[in-house]
N, C-alpha and C positions, 0 to 999 in steps of 0.2 A: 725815139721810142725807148730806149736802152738807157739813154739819162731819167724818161720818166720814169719806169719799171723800176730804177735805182733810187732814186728818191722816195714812192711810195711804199719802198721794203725799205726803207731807212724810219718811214713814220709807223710803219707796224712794228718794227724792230722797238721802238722806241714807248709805243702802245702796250707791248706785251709785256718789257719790263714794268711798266707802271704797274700793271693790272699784278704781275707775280709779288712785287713789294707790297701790293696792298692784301692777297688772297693767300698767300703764305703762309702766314700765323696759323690763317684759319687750319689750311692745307696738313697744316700739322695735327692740329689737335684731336680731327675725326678720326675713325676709325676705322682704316681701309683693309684693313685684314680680310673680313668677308669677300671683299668683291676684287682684291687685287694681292696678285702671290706675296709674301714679306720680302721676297730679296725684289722687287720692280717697286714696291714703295721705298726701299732701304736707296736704292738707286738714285730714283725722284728725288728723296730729299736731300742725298751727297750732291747732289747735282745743283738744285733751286739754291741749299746753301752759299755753295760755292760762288754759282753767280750773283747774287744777291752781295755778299760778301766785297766780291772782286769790279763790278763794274763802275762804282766811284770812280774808282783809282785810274779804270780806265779811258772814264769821260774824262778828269783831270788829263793825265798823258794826253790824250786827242787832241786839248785844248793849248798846252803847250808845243803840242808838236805843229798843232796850225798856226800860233804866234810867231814859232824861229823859221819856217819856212818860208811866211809872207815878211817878216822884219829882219831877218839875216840872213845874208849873201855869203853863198865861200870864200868872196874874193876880201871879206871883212875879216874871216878868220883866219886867211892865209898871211897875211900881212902882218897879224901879232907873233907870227913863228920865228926863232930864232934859226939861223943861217946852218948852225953846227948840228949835224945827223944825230948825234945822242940827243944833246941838249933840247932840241925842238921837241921829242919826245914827250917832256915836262909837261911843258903847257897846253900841249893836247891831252893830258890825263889831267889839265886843269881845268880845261874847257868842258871836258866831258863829267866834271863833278856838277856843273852850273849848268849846263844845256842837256835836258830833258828828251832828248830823241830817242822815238823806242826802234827798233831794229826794225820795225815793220817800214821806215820812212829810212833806213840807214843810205840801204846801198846807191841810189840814186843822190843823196849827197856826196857820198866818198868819190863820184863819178865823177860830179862837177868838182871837185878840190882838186884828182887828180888832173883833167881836164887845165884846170887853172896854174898847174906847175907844184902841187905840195909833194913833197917826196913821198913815194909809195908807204915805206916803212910809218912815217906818222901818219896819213890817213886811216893805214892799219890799228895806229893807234886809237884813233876815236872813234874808228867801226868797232874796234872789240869794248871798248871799255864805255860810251856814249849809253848805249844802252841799258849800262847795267848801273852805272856810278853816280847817277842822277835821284838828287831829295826825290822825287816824284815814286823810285823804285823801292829807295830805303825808306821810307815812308811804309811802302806797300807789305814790305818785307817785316817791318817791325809790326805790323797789324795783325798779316797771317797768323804769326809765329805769337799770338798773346804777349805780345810786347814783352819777349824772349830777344834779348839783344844777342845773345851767342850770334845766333844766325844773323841778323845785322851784320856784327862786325866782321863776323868769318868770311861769310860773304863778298863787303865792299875789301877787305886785307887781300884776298884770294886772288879775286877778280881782278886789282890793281895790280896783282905781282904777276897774274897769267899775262895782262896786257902789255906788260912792260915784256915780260922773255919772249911774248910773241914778236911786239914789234922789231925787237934787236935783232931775232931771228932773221925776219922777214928784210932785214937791212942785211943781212948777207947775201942775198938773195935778189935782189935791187938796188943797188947803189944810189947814189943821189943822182948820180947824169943818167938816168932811167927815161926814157921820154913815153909822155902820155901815151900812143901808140904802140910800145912795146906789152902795155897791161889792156887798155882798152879795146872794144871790137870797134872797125870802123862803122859807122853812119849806125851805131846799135841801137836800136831798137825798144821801145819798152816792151813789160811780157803784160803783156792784158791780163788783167783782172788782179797783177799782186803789184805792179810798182806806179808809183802816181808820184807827184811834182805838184810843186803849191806856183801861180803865180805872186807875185809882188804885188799887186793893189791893195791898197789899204780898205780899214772900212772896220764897221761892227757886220755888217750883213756879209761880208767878204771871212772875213773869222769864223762866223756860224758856219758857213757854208761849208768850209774847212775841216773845220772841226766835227760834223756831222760825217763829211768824208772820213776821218780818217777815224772817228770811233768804230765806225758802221767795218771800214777794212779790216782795225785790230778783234771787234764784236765778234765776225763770222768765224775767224780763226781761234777763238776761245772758244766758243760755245762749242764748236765740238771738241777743243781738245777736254773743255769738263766734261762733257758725256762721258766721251775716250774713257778718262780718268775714275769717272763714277762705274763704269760697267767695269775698270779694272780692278776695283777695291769691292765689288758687290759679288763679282761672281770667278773670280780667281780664285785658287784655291789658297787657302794661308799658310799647308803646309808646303808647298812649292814655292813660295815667297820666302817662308823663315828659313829655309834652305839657301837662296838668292843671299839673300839679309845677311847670313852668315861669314859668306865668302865675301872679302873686302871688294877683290876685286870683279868680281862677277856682278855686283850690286852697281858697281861704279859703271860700267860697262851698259849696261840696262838701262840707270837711268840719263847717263848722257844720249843714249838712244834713244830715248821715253822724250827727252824733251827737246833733240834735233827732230822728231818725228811728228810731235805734238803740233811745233811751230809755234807757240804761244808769243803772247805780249809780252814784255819784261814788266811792266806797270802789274801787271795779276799774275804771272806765273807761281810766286809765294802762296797763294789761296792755293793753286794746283797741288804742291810740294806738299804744304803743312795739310792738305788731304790726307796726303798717308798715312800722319800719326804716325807710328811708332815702326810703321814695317819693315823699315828702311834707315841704316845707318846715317850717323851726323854728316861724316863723310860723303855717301850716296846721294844724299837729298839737296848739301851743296854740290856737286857734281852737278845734279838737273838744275839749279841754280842760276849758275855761272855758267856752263855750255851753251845754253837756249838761247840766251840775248846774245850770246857772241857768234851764232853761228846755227841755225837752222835750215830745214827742210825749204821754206817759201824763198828764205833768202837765198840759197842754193839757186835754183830755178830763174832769179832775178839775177845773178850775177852770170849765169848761165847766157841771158842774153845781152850783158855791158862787158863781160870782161874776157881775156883769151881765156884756153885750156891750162896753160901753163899755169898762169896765176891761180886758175879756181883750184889746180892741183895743190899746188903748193900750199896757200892760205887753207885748204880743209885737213888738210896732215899737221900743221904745223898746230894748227886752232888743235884740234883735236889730242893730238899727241900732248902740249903742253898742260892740258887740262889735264887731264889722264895724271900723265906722272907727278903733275902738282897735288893735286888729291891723293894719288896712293900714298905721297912722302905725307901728306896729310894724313891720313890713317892712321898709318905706319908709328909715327909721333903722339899719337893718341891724343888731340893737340882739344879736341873736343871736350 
C-alpha cells in the first residue's frame, strides 16, 4: 500500500510540474491584484520561478545518481585508492569531480566504503566534496548565477580547499588502523523516509525506476525549501536583512544556517542562493553554497542512524567550523 501511495504521488508530482511549465506564462501575465494581496502573488511567482528554473537540473542529478548506484560498487572505488593517508586524498577529490552524487544518496555510500575498509579520513573526503564538485552542480550553478562564473569558480576553489582541511582534519582524528566499528553503529538501521540504496540490476526499466525514486526524494526536500525561501524574501523585512547583510559575519552565520536547515539538493540549491539577488553578501551566499551539499539537516538525521556519537560529533564541528573560518578569511580578503 505505502509503495503504491508512493508511486501515484510520484505521477501527480510529475503531473503538476507539467501542468505549471505549461500554465505559467499565462499565470504571469493576468492580473491578480484584485483578487489576491501583492505580497502572496509576489510569493507565487518567487516560488513557480524558482521551480521551474531548478527542476531540470534536478531530474538530470536523479538520473545520474540512479546510473552510479545500480553501475558502481564501493568496492570498485576502493581499489583505485592509493595506500598513503594524504596521497589517497587526491583521487577522492578526483572522483568526486566525475561522479555526480548529490548528498541526498551520500551517506549510505560513505557507509558501504567504510564498511569495505577505506580510511575514514577519505571517505570524508567524497562526502564533503562528491556533492558539490560534480559538472551536474556546476552546470547548475553557472545557470542560477546568469552564467556569472564568479560563483562558479569561487564555489568549486572553496569547496575543494574546505574538503581538503576537512579531511586532514578528520585524519587526526582517525588514523588509518581505525576499524569499521569504531565509526559505524552495529546492525544500523536505515531512517525511513530519508535514506534509500539502489540495487545492482541492470535494465532501462530498472533506471526509470530509480531515477523516479530518487527525483521524487531530492523533489519533496526542495519544494519546500523554495517556499521556505519565497516566504523569506516576500515578507521579511529588508531593513532587518540589510542590517544582517552588513555584518560579515552575522550574514555568514545565517546562511550556513539557512541552508543546513533548508536540506536542499546541491543539483538546484544555486536557483535557491541566486534568489536572494542582492541581499546578501558574495561571501554569505557562498557560504549557503558550499555548507548544504556538505553537511545538512536530512543528512544529520541519516548519519544519526549509521554512524556512533562520537563521529557525528566530530564531523559536524569540523564541517562547520572549516567553512565558517574559510569564508570569513574569504571576506576579510575581499577576494570577490
Amino acid at each position: 500500500m505505502k509503495r503504491f501511495l508512493y508511486e501515484w504521488f510520484s505521477y501527480l508530482l510529475f503531473l503538476f510540474l507539467i501542468v505549471l511549465m505549461v500554465a505559467f506564462p499565462f499565470f504571469k501575465k493576468l492580473d491578480w491584484g484584485a483578487v489576491i494581496k501583492e505580497e502572496v502573488v509576489g510569493l507565487l511567482t518567487i516560488f513557480f520561478s524558482i521551480l521551474l528554473e531548478a527542476f531540470p537540473f534536478l531530474l538530470i542529478g536523479a538520473i545520474f545518481s540512479a546510473l552510479i548506484g545500480i553501475y558502481i560498487k564501493p568496492t570498485h572505488l576502493s581499489r583505485w585508492l592509493p595506500k598513503h593517508p594524504i596521497l589517497s586524498i587526491f583521487p577522492a577529490l578526483l572522483l568526486a569531480l566525475i561522479l555526480p552524487i548529490c548528498e541526498c544518496a551520500i551517506v549510505p555510500v560513505i557507509r558501504r566504503f567504510i564498511k569495505k575498509g577505506m580510511p575514514v579520513h577519505v571517505a570524508v573526503t567524497f562526502m564533503t566534496a562528491a556533492p558539490i564538485l560534480n559538472p551536474v552542480v556546476a552546470a547548475s550553478t553557472y545557470y542560477a548565477f546568469n552564467m556569472n562564473t564568479s560563483f562558479l569558480v569561487w564555489r568549486m576553489v572553496l569547496a575543494l580547499l574546505c574538503s581538503l582541511v576537512i579531511a586532514i582534519t578528520i585524519y587526526f582524528f582517525y588514523k588509518k588502523n581505525t576499524q569499521p566499528n569504531e565509526i559505524l553503529k552495529e546492525n544500523s538501521k536505515q531512517a525511513k523516509g530519508f535514506e534509500h540504496e539502489h540495487d545492482h540490476k541492470k535494465g532501462i526499466m530498472n533506471i526509470i525506476d530509480h531515477t523516479s525514486e530518487d527525483f521524487l526524494f531530492m523533489a519533496k526536500f526542495f519544494i519546500i525549501g523554495a517556499f521556505l525561501a519565497s516566504i523569506f524574501q516576500t515578507f521579511f523585512a529588508r531593513e532587518w536583512l540589510g542590517f544582517i547583510s552588513e555584518h560579515a559575519a552575522f550574514s555568514i552565520i545565517l546562511m550556513m544556517l539557512l541552508s543546513y536547515i533548508l536540506s536542499l539538493c546541491s543539483e538546484a540549491d544555486a536557483f535557491i542562493a541566486a534568489s536572494f539577488g542582492g541581499t546578501f553578501s558574495f561571501s554569505a551566499t557562498l557560504s549557503f553554497l558550499i555548507l548544504g551539499p556538505m553537511l545538512d539537516l536530512k543528512n544529520t538525521l541519516m548519519m544519526m542512524s549509521t554512524f556512533k556519537w562520537r563521529f557525528i560529533i566530530i564531523f559536524h564541528f569540523v564541517v562547520f567550523f572549516v567553512v565558517f573560518i574559510m569564508m570569513i578569511i574569504f571576506s576579510l580578503l575581499g577576494m570577490s
